[in-house]
N, C-alpha and C positions, 0 to 999 in steps of 0.2 A: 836498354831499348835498341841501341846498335848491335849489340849480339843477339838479337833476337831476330832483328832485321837480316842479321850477315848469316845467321841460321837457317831462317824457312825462308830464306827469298829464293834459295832452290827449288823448293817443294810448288811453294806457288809460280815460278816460272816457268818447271816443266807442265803442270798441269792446266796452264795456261798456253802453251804450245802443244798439249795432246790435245787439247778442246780446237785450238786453233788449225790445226793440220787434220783431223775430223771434219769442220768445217770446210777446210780447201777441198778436201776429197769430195765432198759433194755439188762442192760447187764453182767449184775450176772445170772447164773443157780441161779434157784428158788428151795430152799429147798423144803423138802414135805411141802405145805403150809396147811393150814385150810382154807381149802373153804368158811365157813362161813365168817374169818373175811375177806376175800376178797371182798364178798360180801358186806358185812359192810363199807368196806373201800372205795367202791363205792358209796355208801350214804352220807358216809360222806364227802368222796369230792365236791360231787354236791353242798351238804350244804355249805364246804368251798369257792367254786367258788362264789356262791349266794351272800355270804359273805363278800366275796373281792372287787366285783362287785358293790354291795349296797350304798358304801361309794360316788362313784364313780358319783351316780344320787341322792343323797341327799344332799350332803354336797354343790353342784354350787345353790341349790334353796334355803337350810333353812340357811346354813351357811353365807351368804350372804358376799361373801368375794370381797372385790374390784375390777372392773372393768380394766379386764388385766392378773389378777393375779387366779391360781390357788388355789385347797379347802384346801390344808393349810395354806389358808391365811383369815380363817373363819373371821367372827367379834363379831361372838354371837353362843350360847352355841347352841347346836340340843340337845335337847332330846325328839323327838318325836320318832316315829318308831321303827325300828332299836335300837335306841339310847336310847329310853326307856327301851332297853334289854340289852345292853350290850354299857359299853362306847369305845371299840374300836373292832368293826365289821371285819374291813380291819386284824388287828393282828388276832383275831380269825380264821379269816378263813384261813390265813397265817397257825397257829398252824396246822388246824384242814386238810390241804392240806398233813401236813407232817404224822400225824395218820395215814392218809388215804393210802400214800407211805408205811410206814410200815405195817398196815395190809396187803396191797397188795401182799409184796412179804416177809417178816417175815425174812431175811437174817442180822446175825447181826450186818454187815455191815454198812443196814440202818437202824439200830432201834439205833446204835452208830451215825450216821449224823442225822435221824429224832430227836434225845435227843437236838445234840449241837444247832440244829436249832431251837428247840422250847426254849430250855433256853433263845436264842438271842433275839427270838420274845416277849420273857415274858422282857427282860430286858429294848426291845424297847419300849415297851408299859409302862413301868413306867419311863422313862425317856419322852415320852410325858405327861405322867399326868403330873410330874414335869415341864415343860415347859408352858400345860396349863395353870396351876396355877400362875404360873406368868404371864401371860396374863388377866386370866380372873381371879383370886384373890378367892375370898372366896364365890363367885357364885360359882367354880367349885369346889368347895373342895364341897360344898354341896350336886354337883351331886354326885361325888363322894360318897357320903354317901348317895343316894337313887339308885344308879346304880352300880352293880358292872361290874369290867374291863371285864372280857372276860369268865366269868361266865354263858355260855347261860341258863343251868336251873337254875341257883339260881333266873337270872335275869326275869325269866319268872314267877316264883312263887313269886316274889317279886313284878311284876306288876301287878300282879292277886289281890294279899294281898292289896296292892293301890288302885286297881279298886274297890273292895270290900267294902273298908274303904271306899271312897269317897262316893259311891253309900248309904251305911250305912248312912252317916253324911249327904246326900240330904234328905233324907227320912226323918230324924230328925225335920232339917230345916222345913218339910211341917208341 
């Protein structure tokens, strides 16, 4: 019972502060804001949504999880797409929903619920590597170490740097 508690009480307390910081947004007066990061804030939500979304149409085709059973019930690692960028897409854009709240409306209200919510989302996301890992063993420690978590540009210049290398080492080969 306590490990189940010390488990999802991430899950339910970011989700509890994306509802709650949603709420503020509509109904806090809005300091004098910066128009820009509003703007920005909007960018980066679409991103976010993108984001969320993605797991959602990759994971039932390459995850290949049993017949009945939903895509956390993968049975083999994805690292194509998506997942060659970042190994968990779905947290990211979680994170990157709450940015987007806060630039929105900059009250610091929500930039105190967008904080607790994004710590929640970072702690979920390493309590899934942790569980991958016992699942899929020393495969996934290895993605791991060619993909990082929720890093979109590190993981973009990181597959660039791979693509490069590879392309390098064909050329050799001929």
């Amino acid at each position: 019972m306590i490990k189940w508690i010390k488990e999802s009480s991430p899950y339910y307390i970011a989700g509890i502060m994306l509802i709650v910081a949603w709420l503020l947004l509509w109904f806090l007066d809005k300091p004098s804001t910066i128009k820009i990061l509003q703007y920005i804030g909007s960018l980066i939500m679409l991103i976010g949504i993108i984001l969320i979304f993605l797991p959602l149409f990759i994971l039932p085709r390459k995850g290949k999880p049993p017949k009945g059973k939903d895509i956390t019930h993968t049975t083999t690692i994805v690292s194509s797409g998506i997942y060659a960028v970042v190994r968990h897409p779905l947290y990211l854009g979680w994170l990157l929903t709450y940015i987007a709240i806060i630039f929105w409306n900059q009250h610091w209200l929500i930039i105190i619920t967008g904080i607790i919510g994004m710590i929640c989302v970072y702690l979920i996301s390493k309590q899934e590597d942790k569980q991958l890992i016992k699942r899929f063993g020393n495969n996934y420690k290895d993605y791991m170490q060619k993909v990082p978590g929720m890093n979109l540009l590190y993981g973009i210049i990181k597959l660039i740097q791979f693509k490069k290398t590879k392309r390098k080492n064909l050329r050799n080969e001929e």
